[in-house]
N, C-alpha and C positions, 0 to 999 in steps of 0.2 A: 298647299303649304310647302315653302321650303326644305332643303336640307339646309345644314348648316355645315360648311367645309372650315375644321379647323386646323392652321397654315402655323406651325410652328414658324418663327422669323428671330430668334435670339440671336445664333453663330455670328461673327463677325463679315462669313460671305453673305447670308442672309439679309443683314441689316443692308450689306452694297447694293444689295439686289432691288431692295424693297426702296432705297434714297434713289436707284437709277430707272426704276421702271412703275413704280405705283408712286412716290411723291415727285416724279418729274416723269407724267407718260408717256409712249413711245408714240411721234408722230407719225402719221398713215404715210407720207410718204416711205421712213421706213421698215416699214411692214409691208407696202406695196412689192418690195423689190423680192422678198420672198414668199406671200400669201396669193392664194389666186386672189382674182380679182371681187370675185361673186362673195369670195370672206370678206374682203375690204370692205364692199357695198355694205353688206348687211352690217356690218362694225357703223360702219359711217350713218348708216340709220339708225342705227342703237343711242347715239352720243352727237350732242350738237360741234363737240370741240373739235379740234383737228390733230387730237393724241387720245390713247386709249391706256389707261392701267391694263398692269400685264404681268401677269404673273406663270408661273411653271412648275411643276414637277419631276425627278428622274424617274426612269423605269423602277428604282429601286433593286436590291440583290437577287430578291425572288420575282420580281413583277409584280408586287401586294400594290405599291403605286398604280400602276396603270388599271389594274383591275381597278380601285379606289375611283381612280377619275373618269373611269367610262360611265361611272354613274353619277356624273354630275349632270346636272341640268339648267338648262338659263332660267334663271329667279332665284338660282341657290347664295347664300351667303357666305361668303369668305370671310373668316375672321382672325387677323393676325396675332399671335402670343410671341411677347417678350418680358423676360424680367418679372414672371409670376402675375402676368397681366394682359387682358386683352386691349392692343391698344387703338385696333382699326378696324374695318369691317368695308366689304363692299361687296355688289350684285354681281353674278357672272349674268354675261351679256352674251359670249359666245365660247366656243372651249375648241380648238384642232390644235392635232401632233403636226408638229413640222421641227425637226432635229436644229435645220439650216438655220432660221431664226432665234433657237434657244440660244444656239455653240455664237450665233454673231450678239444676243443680249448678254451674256452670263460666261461664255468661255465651257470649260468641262470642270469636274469636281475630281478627288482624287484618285475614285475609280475610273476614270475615264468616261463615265455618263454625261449627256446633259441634260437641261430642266426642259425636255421636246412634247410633254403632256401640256398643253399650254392652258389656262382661261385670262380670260380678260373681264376686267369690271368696271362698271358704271357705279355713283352716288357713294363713292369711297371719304367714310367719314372718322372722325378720329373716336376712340371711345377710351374709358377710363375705368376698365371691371377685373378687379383680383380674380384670382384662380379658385380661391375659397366662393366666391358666388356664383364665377360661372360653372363648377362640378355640381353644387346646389340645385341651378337652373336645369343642369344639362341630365340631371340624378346621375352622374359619376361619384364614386370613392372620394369623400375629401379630402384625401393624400393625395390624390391623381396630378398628373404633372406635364401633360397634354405632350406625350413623348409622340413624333412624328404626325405624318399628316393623316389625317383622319376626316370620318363621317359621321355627324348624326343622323340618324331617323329621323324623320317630317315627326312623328308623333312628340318628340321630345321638342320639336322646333320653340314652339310657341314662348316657352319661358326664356329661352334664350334672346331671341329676337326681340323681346321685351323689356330686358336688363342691356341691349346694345339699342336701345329705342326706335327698334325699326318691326313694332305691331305689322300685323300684314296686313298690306294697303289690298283696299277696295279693288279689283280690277276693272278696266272700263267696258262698258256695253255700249255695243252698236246696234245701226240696222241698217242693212244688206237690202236694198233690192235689184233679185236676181232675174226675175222676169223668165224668158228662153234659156237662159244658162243653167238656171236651177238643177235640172236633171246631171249636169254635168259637172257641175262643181261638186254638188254634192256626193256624186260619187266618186270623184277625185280628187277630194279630201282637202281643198283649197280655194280659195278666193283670189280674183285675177280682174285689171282693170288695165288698160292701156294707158302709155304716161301720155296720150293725148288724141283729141279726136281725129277725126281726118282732115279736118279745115287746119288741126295744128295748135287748137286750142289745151291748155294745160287744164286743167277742172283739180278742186280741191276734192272733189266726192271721189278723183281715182287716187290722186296724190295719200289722200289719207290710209290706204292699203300699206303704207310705208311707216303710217303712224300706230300700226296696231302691235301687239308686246304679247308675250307666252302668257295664256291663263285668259286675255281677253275674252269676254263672251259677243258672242256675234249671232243678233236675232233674225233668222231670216225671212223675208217676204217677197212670195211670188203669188202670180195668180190670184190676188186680192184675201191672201192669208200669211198671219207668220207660220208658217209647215213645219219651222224646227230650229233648234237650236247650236251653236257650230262653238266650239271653242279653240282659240289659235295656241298652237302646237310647238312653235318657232318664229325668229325672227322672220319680218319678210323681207326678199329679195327681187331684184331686176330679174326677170324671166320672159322670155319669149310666149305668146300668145298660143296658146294649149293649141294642140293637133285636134282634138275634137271640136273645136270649136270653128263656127262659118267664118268664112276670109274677109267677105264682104264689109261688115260693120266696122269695125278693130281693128288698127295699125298691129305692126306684128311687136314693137316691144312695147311692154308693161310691167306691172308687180303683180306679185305673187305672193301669199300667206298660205301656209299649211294650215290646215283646220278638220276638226274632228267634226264628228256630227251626232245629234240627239234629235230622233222625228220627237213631234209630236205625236200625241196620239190621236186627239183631238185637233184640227187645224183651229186656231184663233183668229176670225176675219176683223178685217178694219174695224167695220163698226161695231164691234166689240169693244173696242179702244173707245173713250169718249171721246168725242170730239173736242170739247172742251179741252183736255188735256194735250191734245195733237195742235191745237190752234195756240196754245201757251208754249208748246215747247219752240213754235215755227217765230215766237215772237222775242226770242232772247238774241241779245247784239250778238251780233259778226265780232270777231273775224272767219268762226266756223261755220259751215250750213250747216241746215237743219234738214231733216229729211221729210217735213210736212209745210205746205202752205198755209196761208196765212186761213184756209177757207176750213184745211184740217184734210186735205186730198195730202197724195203722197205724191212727192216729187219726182221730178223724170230726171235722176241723178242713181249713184252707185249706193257708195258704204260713210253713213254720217254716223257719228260720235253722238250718244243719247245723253243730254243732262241727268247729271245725280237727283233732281227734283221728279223727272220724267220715267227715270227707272225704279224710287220708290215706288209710284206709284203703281207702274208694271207689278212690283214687287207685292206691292199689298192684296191687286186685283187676280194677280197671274202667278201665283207662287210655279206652278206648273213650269213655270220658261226657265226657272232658278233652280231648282230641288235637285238637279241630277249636276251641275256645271262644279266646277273645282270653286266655287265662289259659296257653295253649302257643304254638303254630307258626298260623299262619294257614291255612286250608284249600283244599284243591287248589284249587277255581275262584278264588281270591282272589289266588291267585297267578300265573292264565292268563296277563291279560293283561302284566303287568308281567315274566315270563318270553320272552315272545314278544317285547316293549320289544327286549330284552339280544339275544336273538337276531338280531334285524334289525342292530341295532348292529353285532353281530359279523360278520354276509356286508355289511358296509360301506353297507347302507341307512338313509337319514332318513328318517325320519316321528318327528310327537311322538307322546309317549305317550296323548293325550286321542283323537288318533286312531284309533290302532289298538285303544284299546278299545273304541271308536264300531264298529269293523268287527267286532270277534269278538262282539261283543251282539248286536251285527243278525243276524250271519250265527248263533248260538242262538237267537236271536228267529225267525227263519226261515230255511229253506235258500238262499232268494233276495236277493241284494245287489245293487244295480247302481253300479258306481264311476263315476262321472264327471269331468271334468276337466281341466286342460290338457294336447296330448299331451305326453309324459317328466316328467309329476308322478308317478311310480311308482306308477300302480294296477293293473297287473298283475302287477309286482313282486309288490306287498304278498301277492296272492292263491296267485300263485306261491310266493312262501316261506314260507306257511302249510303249503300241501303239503307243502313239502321239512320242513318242520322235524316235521309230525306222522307222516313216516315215505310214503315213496311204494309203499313194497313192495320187493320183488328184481325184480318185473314192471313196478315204474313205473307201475301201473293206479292206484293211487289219487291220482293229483295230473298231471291234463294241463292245456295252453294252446293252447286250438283256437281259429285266426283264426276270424272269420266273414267269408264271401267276397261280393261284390258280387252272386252267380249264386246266395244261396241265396232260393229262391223256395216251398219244401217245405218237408213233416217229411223226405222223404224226404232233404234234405242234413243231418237228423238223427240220425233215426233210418235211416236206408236204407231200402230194400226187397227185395222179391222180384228175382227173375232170373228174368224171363220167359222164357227160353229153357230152364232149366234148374226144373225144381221143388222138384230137392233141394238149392237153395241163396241163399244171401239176400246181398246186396251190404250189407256193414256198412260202417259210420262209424267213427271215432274217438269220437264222442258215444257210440252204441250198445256200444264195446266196454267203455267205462266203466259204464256201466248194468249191464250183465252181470256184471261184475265185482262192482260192489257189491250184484247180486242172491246171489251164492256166499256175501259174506263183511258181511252186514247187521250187525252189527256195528264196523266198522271206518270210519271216516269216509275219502269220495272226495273230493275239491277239485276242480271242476270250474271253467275258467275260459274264458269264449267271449268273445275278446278283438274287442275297435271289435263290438261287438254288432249298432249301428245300420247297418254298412255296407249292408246289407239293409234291409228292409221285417219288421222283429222277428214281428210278427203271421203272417206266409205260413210260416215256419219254426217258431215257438217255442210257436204257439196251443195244439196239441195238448197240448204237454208243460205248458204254464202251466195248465191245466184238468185234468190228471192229478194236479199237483202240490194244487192245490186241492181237487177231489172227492175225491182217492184212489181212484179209477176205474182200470180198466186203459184201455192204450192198443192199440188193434188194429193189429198190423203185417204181417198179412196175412190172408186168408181160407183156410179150409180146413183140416181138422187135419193133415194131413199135414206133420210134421214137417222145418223146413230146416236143414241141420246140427244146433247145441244153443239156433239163435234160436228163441221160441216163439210164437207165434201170438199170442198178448196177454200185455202184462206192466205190473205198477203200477210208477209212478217211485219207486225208492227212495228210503228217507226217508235214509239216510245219505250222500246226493249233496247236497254242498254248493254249491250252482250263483253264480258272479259272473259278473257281466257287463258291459265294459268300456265306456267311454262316450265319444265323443271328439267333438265337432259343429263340422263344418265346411260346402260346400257339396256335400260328397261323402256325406251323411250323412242319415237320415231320422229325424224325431221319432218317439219314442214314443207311443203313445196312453196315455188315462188307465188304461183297464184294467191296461195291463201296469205303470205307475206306479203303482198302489194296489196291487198286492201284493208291492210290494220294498220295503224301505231304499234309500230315493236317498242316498249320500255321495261329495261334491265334494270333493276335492283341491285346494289352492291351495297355491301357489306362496310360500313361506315365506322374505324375504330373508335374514333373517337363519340359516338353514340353508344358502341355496342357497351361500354362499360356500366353506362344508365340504364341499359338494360339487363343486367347481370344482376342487379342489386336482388331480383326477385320479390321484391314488398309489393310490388303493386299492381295487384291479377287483372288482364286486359276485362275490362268491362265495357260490352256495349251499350250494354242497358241504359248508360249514363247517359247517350246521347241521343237516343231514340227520339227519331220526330224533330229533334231541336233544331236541323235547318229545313222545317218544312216549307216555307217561306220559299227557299229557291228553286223548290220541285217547275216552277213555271218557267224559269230559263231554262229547264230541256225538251219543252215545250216548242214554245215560238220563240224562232231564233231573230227576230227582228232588232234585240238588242246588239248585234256585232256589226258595229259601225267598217266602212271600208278602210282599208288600212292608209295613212296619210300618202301625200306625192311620193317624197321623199324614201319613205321605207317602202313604196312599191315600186319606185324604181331598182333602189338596192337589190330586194329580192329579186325581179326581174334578171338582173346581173348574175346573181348568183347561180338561179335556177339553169339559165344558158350556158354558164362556165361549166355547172356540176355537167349537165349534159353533152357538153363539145366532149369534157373528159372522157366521160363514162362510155360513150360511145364509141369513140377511139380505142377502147377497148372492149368494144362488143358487151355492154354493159347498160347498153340505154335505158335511162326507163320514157314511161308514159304520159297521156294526158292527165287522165287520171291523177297520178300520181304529184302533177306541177300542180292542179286546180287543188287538191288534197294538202298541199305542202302551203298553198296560199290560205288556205278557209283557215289552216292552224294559225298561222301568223296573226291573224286579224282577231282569231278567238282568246289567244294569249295574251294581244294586248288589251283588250277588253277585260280580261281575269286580272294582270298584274296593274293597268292604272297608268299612277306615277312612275312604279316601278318597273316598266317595261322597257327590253331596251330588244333591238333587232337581232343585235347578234345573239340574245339568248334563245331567242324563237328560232332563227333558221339555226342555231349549235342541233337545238331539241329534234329537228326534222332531219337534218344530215345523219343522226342516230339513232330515231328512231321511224326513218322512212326510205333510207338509202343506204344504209347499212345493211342492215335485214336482209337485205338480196342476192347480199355476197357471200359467197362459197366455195369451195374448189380446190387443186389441188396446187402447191408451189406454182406449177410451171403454168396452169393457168389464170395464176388468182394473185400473183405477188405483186404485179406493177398496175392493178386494179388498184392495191390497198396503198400503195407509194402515192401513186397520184391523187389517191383521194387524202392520204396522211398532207402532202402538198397545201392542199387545198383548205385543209380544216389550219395549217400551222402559216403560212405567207401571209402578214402584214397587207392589210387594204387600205388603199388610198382613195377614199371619195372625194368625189366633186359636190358642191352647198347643192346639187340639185337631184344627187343619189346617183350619178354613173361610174363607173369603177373604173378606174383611170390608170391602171397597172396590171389590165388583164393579159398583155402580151407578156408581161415581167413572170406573171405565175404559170403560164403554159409553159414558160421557157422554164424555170423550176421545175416542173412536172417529166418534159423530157429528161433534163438535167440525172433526176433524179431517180428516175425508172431505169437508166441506164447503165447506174449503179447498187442490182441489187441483186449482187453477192450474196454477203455477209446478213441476212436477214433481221436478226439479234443484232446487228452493229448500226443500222437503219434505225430500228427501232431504237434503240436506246436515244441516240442521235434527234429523233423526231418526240421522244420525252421528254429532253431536255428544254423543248422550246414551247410546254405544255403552258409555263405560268404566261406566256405573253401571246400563246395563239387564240385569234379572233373566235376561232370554236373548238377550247378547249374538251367539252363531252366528247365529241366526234373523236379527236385527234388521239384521248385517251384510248376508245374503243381499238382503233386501230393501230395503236401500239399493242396492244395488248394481242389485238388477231395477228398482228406481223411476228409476233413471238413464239406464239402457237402454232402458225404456221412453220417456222424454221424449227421446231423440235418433231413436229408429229410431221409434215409434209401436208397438211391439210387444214384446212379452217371454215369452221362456219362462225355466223354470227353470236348463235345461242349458246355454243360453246367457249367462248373466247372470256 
């Protein structure tokens, strides 16, 4: 489903803008002269014309703009207001900053901004809806007066989109045969055909890779089965012939489509399909092929367009291939964290919702979390009502909150031990009885939560279990076979133990080491003003009881993780970028991290967009990992640890310029920043404040915050860690 982008256009520069670039579009030649080329393409594929409506936004005073527009998407609708009236509407098709092109469309405004947030749109039609109907449609304030640019929510889309008469169209289905590729496509998140054979022949079966639009679903068949379902992601583009791919068959240029993916569970072979049905669809006129002969075999061809008659029918026999695609219901993990949201609401707990998706990724990402924070910023809440709400049992064994006591100096105040006096019996724990438990019923997800973690020496207690959890080694809990009641003599940590761990630093409290830091999610809790006063009211005592069980339903995605589709081309090249920038950095200052730590920082990205959906965007996923996976590490004192945190402040705040195919194309510009910057750091407080200022427009604002905050810390006390800051 759409957003809906509503584009105030009243002012008298406004109306210029919208008579010189949306009712007379701007031709591609020029936009060529400032767009690369790969934008061009994909524009020129989007639109048969040889001009594109074109529209922009400023950064605005605070950055509220550009924040606004990094969440648009291609299919969203732009809808113009003038004069107490919506008068126009049209599709974005594509959306890049480029200043050059605004300042030569529009000039600058009286702040000296220009409109550099750019989209462009296709099927730009006139419309004729008062302000009085669209606040109705949109459920706004009937006074509402549609003051600057703004966003709806998909959820409210619908009645909108229906008062500007643009119901949401069907999108189209294909079918893909992949053959040998299959493995490779699919997990590199795209669809790829050469614009022609080797003899030089043009085919419409590759050409139409150019034909395919965001939300398309794309059925695919290899190996005489549809295996899964792929939906496209982005416009496609001209791209070179994939690296993993054999040289032999395939010219090197081609198209390229981003595309998600949905296995099957069940493959669907041919003859599953009627024939019948396959020999009708092979019988409808040209000018498109068909992807079945006339016998009902499937052709020695790419990606055909499936008739609306052909995919009812899919639909009626196969609801299976549809049920999960943006074309029905959204799919159970897309739903996780926005269900858990409601629930916390409902037992009377605050948290946003950017948070508690940050918490359910990590804690799929890995069994291991560590919450940190101010004490009563509800981090054991949060972990606690995860429990409750995925069901704790009739026994209560799958969701406990075990203090950690100042005296634990052992595994043994973990795991227990033996009873020396007695052979046939073993002094268990609370930790130990949950282990057991989860060993019975491996299936079923435990919450486990070992709250003020640090009150102890983490390492004397938790070493054993953090190196189980890692090797998947057993852990030995006593010698000898001789059986103590049903505890056994070694046992691995289950994988269905969802372990938190709560964080509270004071002077009763002992640092972590990096060890036990590089294999968690660190996520800090602050103190949110504008929440804390909803929670002041005191009327509404947290009750969990309200939610118990009630998302028992998702207890199977902490199970099998087969649901986290691979993350698209596009966003795994960006991360790629990133991930080698963070490290040139961090390394240059004796700061490196691990493999580990890069494959960890990847599995999160792919699990968060799986959680957020529509609503995901890259730079939210890598902000979430710069702070709470490369942050965490850092410690020390001024003279070791200041141009550690400049360079990585650098890096969270320097403007990115991607290329349509995810390379980062300004990486010598931020290194050059980085020295720039480290070589001015005096005034530590004068730094920070300086690197606060540029929080509303930096790519990873979380990060950038943490690290002002440690650069401040550090200039009063001479030292800094993370938990502190």
């Amino acid at each position: 489903m759409p957003q809906i982008l509503f584009q105030p256009a009243g002012n008298p520069g406004s109306r210029d803008h919208y008579r010189d670039t949306i009712e007379q579009p701007v031709p591609f030649d020029r936009l060529a002269a400032f767009l690369e080329p790969a934008v061009v393409s994909s524009l020129r594929s989007a639109t048969e014309a040889d001009a594109v409506a074109t529209w922009g936004v400023t950064p605005g005073r605070t950055g509220a703009n550009e924040r606004k527009w990094e969440r648009i998407e291609t299919g969203d609708v732009a809808v113009f207001l003038r004069e107490s009236r919506a008068y126009s509407s049209g599709v974005v098709l594509l959306k890049t900053r480029n200043a050059q092109l605004a300042e030569d469309l529009w000039g600058r405004d009286d702040h000296d901004q220009t409109w550099e947030f750019l989209y462009f749109l296709g099927d730009v039609r006139p419309s004729d809806v008062s302000y009085r109907d669209l606040n109705s449609a949109a459920r706004y304030d009937a006074q509402n007066n549609f003051q600057g640019f703004n966003i709806l929510e998909e959820s409210r889309a619908p009645e909108v989109l229906a008062l500007l008469g643009r119901q949401t169209e069907v999108s189209n289905v294909w079918w893909v045969n992949e053959g040998t590729t299959y493995r490779q496509e699919r997990a590199g998140g795209y669809l790829w055909a050469p614009t022609a054979t080797k003899q030089g022949a043009n085919l419409a079966a590759y050409r139409n890779v150019m034909r395919l639009k965001p939300n398309d679903l794309v059925l695919r068949y290899a190996d005489g089965n549809l295996r899964g379902v792929g939906t496209v992601e982005a416009p496609p583009s001209e791209a070179p012939r994939p690296a993993e791919f054999p040289q032999e068959p395939w010219n090197q240029p081609g198209f390229l489509a981003q595309v998600s993916h949905r296995d099957l569970d069940q493959p669907i072979p041919l003859a599953a399909i009627p024939a019948e049905w396959r020999q009708a669809e092979a019988t409808l006129p040209l000018p498109q092929p068909h992807p079945f002969t006339r016998d009902g075999a499937v052709v020695l061809g790419y990606l055909y367009e499936l008739s609306p008659s052909f995919v009812a029918r899919l639909r009626s026999r196969f609801p299976v291939l549809f049920t999960e695609g943006p074309m029905d219901q959204p799919s159970l993990p897309a739903t996780l964290s926005a269900e858990f949201s409601g629930a916390l609401r409902d037992a009377h707990l605050i948290y946003s919702d950017a948070d508690v998706a940050r918490f359910l990724a990590a804690l799929l990402t890995k069994p291991f979390v560590i919450l940190s924070g101010l004490s009563g910023s509800g981090k054991t809440k949060l972990a606690q009502a995860l429990g409750y709400w995925l069901g704790r049992g009739e026994d209560g064994m799958r969701a406990a909150v075990i203090p950690v006591g100042p005296d634990w100096t052992s595994v043994d105040n973990t795991l227990g031990y033996p009873n020396a006096l007695d052979p046939s019996q073993y002094s268990r724990t609370e930790v130990l009885q949950r282990v057991l438990s989860a060993r019975t019923l491996p299936e079923v997800p435990h919450i486990l939560v070992l709250d003020e973690m640090n009150l102890s020496h983490v390492e004397r207690y938790f070493a054993d279990i953090l190196s189980a959890m890692e090797s998947g080694e057993e852990i030995t809990l006593y010698a000898g076979d001789q059986a103590r009641e049903d505890v056994p003599n070694k046992l691995k940590w289950p994988q269905n133990i969802f372990l938190v761990g709560t964080v509270n630093v004071d002077e009763t409290t002992y640092m972590f080491s990096p060890k036990v830091l590089d294999r968690a999610n660190v996520i800090e809790f602050r103190i949110d003003p504008l929440r804390l006063a909803t929670a002041a009211d005191g009327v509404s005592p947290i009750d969990l009881g309200l939610i118990e069980g009630k998302g028992s339903r998702f207890a199977r995605l902490f199970g099998n993780r087969d649901w986290i589709s691979p993350i698209p081309a596009r966003a795994a090249a960006q991360l790629r970028a990133e991930i080698e920038l963070a490290f040139e950095v961090l390394a240059r200052e004796g700061h490196e991290f691990g493999y580990r730590t890069s494959a960890e920082i990847t599995r999160f990205v792919a699990v968060h967009r799986a959680l957020l959906g529509s609503a995901w965007s890259f730079e939210a996923s890598f902000d979430a990992q710069v702070t709470q996976k490369l942050l965490p590490r850092l410690h020390g004192s001024r003279r070791s640890i200041s141009s550690v945190l400049i360079a990585m402040a650098v890096l969270c705040s320097e403007p990115r310029q991607w290329a349509n195919d995810g390379r980062l194309t300004n990486t010598e510009l931020i290194k050059g920043r980085v020295e720039d910057e480290s070589a001015r750091a005096d005034d530590l407080t004068e730094v920070a404040q300086r690197f606060g200022a540029l929080a509303a427009q930096a790519p990873y604002p979380l990060g950038l915050d943490k690290l002002v905050r440690m650069l401040k810390r550090l200039d009063r006390n001479g030292f800094v860690s993370f938990a502190e800051a």
